[in-house]
N, C-alpha and C positions, 0 to 999 in steps of 0.2 A: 661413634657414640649414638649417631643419631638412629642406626639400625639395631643398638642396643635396645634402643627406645620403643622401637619399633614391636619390636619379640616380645618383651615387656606388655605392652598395648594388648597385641595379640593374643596375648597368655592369656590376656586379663580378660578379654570379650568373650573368648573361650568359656572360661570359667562359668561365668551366669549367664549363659543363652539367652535365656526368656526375657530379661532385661536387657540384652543388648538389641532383640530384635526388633522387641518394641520402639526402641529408640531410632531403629533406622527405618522401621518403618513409618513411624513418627515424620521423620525429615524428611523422608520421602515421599510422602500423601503433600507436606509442604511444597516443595523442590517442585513435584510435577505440576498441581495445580497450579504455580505460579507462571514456572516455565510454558506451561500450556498458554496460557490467559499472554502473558509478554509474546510469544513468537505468534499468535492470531495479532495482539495490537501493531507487532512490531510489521509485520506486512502492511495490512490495513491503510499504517500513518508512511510507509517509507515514498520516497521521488520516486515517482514512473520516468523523470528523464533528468539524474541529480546536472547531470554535465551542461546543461543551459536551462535549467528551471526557472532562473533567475532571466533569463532575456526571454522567452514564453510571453507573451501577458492576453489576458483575456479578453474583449472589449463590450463593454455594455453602457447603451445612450438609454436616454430616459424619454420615451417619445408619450407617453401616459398621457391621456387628456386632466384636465385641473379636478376634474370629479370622480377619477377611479382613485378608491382607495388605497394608499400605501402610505399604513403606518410606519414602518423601517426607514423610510427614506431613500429605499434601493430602486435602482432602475432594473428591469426585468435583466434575464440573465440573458435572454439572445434577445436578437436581433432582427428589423423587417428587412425583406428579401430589395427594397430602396434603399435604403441605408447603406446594406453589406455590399450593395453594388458600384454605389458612389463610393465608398471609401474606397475599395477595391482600384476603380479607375483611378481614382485620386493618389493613389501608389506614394503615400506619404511614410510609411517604414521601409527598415531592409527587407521581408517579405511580410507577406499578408496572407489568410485562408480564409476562404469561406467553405463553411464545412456543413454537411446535415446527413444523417443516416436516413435509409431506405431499404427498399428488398424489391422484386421480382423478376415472374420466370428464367431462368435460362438455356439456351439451347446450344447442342454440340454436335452437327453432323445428324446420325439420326438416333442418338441419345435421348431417353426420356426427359423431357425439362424438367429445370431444376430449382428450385426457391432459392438463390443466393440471396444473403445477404450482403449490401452494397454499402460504399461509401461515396458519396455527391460530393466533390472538393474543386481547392481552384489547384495551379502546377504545383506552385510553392510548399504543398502539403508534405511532398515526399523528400525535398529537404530540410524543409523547417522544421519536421520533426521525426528526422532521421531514420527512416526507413530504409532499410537495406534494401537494395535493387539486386536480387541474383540473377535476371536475363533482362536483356534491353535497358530501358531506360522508363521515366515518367514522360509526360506529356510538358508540352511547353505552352508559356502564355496565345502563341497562336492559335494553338487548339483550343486553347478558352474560350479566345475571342471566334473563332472559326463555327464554336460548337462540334468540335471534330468528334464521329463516330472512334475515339480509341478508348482500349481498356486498361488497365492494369492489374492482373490476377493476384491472390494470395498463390502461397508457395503451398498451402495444402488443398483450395482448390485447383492448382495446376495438377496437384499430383492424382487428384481424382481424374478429371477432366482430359488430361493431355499424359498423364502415367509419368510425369516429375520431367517430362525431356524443354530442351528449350522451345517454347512455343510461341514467342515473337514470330509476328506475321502472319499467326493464325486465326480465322474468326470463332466468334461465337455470337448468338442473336439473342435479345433481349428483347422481349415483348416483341420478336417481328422482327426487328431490326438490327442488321450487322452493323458487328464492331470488330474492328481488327485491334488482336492483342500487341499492345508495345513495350509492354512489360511484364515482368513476372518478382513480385517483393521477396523477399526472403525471411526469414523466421521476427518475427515483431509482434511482441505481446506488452504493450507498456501497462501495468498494473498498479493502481486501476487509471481505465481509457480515459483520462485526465480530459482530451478534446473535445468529448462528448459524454459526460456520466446521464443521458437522460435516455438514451437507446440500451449499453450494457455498460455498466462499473466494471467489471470483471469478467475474464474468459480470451478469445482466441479471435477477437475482432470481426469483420467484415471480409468478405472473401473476394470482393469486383470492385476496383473501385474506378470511377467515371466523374468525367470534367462536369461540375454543379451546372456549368449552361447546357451543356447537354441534354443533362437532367432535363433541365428547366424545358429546353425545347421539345422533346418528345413526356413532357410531362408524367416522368414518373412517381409509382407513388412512393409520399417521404416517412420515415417514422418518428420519433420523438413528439417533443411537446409542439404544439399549435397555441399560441394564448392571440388569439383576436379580441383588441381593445374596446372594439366598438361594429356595430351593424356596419353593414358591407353589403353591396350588391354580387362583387367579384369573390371570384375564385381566392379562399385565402391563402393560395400558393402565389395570390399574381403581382406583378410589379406594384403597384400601390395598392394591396390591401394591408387591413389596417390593424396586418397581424406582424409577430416575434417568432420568429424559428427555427432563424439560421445563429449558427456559432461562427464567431468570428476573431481570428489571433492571426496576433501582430509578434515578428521578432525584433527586438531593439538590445542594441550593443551595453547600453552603459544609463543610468540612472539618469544623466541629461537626457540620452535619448528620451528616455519614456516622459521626464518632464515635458519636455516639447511636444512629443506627442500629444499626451494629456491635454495639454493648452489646443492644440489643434482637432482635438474632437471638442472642447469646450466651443469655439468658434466655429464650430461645424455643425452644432446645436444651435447657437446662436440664429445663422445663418433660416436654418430651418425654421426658427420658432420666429424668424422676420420673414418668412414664407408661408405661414400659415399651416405649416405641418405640425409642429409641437406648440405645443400650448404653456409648457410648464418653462422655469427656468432650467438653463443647464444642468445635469446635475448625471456627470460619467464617472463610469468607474474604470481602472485599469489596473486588475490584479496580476500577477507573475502564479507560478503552477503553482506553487505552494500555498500561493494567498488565497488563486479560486478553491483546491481543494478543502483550505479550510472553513471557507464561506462556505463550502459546499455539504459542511460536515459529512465529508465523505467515510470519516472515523465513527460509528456509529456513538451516541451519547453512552447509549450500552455496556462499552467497550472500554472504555472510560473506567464504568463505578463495576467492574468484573474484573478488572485491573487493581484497583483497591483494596476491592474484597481480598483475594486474594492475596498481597503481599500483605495483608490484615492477616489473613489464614497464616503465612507464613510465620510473622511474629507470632502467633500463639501458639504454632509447633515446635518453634523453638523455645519459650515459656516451658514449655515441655520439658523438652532437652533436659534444659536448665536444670530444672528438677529431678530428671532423671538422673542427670550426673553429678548432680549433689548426695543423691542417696547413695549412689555405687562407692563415688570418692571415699565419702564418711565411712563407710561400713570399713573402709580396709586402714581403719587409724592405728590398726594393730601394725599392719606390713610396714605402714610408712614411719612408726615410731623405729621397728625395730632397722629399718635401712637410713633415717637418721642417726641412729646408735653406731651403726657400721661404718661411717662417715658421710654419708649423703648432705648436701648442700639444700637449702631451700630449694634453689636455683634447679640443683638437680632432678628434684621430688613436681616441680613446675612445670618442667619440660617434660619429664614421664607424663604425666596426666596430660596434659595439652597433646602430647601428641598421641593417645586415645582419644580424645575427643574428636582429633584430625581425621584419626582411621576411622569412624564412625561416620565421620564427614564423608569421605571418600566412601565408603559400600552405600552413603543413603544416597549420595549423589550419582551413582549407579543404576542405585532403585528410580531415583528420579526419573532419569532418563528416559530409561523403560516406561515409568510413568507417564511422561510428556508424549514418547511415542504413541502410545495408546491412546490419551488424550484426542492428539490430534488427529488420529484417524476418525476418532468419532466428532472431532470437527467436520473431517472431509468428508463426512459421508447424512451432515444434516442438509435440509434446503434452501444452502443460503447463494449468492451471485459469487462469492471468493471461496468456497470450499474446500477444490480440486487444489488452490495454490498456496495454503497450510501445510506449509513444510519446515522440519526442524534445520536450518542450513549448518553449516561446521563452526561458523561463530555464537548461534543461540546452542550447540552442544558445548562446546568449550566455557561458554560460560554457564550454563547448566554444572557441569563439573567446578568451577571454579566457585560457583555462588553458595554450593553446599556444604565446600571442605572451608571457605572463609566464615560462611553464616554458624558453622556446628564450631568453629574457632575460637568465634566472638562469644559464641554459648557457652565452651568450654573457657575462660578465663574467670569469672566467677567462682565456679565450681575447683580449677587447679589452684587459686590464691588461694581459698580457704584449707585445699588439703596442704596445701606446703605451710600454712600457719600454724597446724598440730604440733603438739608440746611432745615430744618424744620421753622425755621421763617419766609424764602420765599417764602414758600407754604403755612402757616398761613397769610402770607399777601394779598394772593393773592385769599382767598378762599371770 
């Protein structure tokens, strides 16, 4: 019956072109705009790492003297290079990083050098947050404390650099100074760089990355933000200057953990502010990846009201609909008198039109598609940090498909109750 229904439908769209096209193009100018607008939000807001988002947490003390401003009542988002070091040593979680982005030269043999960009961390970096290791291994807390010359390559700068083969135990020199490779990562894009959104939100990460004392001891230079609180004689890279600028995460198992934790940077403020380091009351934060990303409004506010609009746009495309398949219905009160006559059921006359409306559903959510595709290419090809990684995945298509033939559904109920409410004898009278 229901492919009777079908043929039926089909006759029927046939018939008046011009009005059928309008309508699917109708739902599909909807469909895409929307679909477009949802799969840019829907990346945007998703977990860079769902599977322990929730043990992640970020760590930020409130070291502010009593006269800098801070209306919000936040403590700055990083951290001074004392601070991150003491907790560090103090090895009060399952693991701990100290993290900060950077860049320069590097050399390979007698290859022209090369501007990498780097990453400055402690060992625990590359399991804390799951980095695939395809050759060797990461560095261990010795090497921290050693300040060991080692590295560990991305997997696309190996493939530059060494032509993709294992390249453990090879060096490379950095500003001058050899570093033997111990590792080689393998493919790791967590979107967006949740560890550090103040060097890149979005893209292909860091290509070298090097034990942060290292760093520290051949002082190289770092990127991101610097906020020095106050005048300073020293270097504001150096152990007591009286700046923020390392990032600093903690992994913790279970929501006691982080309680405890929490209590233990509160007392570690304390501590400080009865040493004449901080001035202010305690006052830490400890957010999990989802909480910094959202302090972070890493979701643009934009993103947001373009999202609205748009499912706005949608309901009035199908206001459309609506209308359109009001007129079509009514116009054939002649057919549907005389196939009531014939014995037709309300019931029957309901499911014919609904499932028009359905096939209508289905070719705009087709067009959609196409629409979204399109859409998003001219996302990926404006000047934004997420671009390139606007893509429609197999579940924003299926539901693409699904939101059209339900949305033109709900459209069409309206429009089939009233044609199955026609009076059949008053259109046999009339004919």
């Amino acid at each position: 019956m229901l492919g009777y229904y079908f043929s039926l439908a089909w006759r029927s769209l046939r018939q008046n072109r011009a009005l059928t096209v309008l309508m699917v193009l109708t739902l599909a100018v909807g469909i895409g705009a929307t679909m477009t607008t949802l799969t840019v939000f829907k990346t945007l807001s998703r977990d860079p790492i769902p599977q322990k988002s929730d043990r992640l947490f970020r760590v930020q003390l409130d070291m502010y003297p009593a006269d800098v401003k801070n209306s919000d009542n936040e403590p700055p988002d990083d951290i001074s290079r004392f601070d991150a070091e003491a907790l560090l040593a103090q090895h009060r979680a399952k693991a701990q990083v100290i993290t900060n982005g950077g860049g320069a030269p590097l050399e390979v043999g007698n290859q022209t050098p090369y501007a990498a960009a780097m990453r400055y961390t402690s060992a625990d970096f590359f399991p804390m947050f799951q980095v695939p290791i395809r050759y060797g291994h990461g560095w261990n807390a010795t090497d921290d404390a050693s300040r060991a010359r080692v590295a560990v390559l991305s997997e696309k700068l190996n493939e530059k650099v060494f032509g993709g083969t294992d390249s453990v135990g090879k060096t490379i020199r950095i500003e001058g100074t050899q570093f033997t490779v111990v590792g080689v990562a393998g493919h790791w894009r967590p979107d967006p760089r949740y560890y550090d959104v103040n060097v890149q939100r979005y893209g292909d990460g860091e290509e070298v990355y090097l034990p942060y004392s290292t760093s520290r001891d051949l002082n190289l230079d770092i990127s991101g933000n610097m906020n020095c609180y106050k005048a300073s004689n020293e270097d504001s890279t150096s152990l007591n200057a009286p700046c923020v600028w390392l990032q600093y995460w903690v992994e913790l198992d279970s929501p006691a953990q982080a309680n405890d934790f929490k209590a233990y940077l509160t007392r570690y403020s304390e501590e400080q502010r009865a040493a004449g380091r901080y001035t202010r009351q305690p006052n830490v934060r400890l957010r999990n990846v989802t909480e910094w990303l959202d302090y972070r409004k890493i979701v643009p506010s934009d993103a947001h009201l373009q999202l609205w609009l748009a499912l706005g746009f949608l309901v009035v495309c199908l206001v459309n609909v609506v209308g359109l398949l009001m007129a079509k219905f009514l116009r054939k009160q002649g057919e549907i008198g005389v196939r009531r006559a014939l014995g037709a059921t309300r019931r029957d006359i309901f499911v014919q039109f609904l499932m028009e409306a359905g096939v209508i559903g289905l070719v705009g959510s087709i067009g959609g598609v196409l629409l979204s595709l399109l859409g998003l290419w001219a996302v990926r090809h404006q000047p934004t940090d997420y671009a390139e990684i606007i893509r429609l995945d197999p579940t924003m298509l299926a539901l693409t498909l699904v939101l059209g033939v339900v949305a033109t559904l709900a459209a069409g109920l309206l429009p089939s109750f009233r044609a199955m409410r026609i009076t059949p004898a008053i259109q046999l009278k009339t004919q």
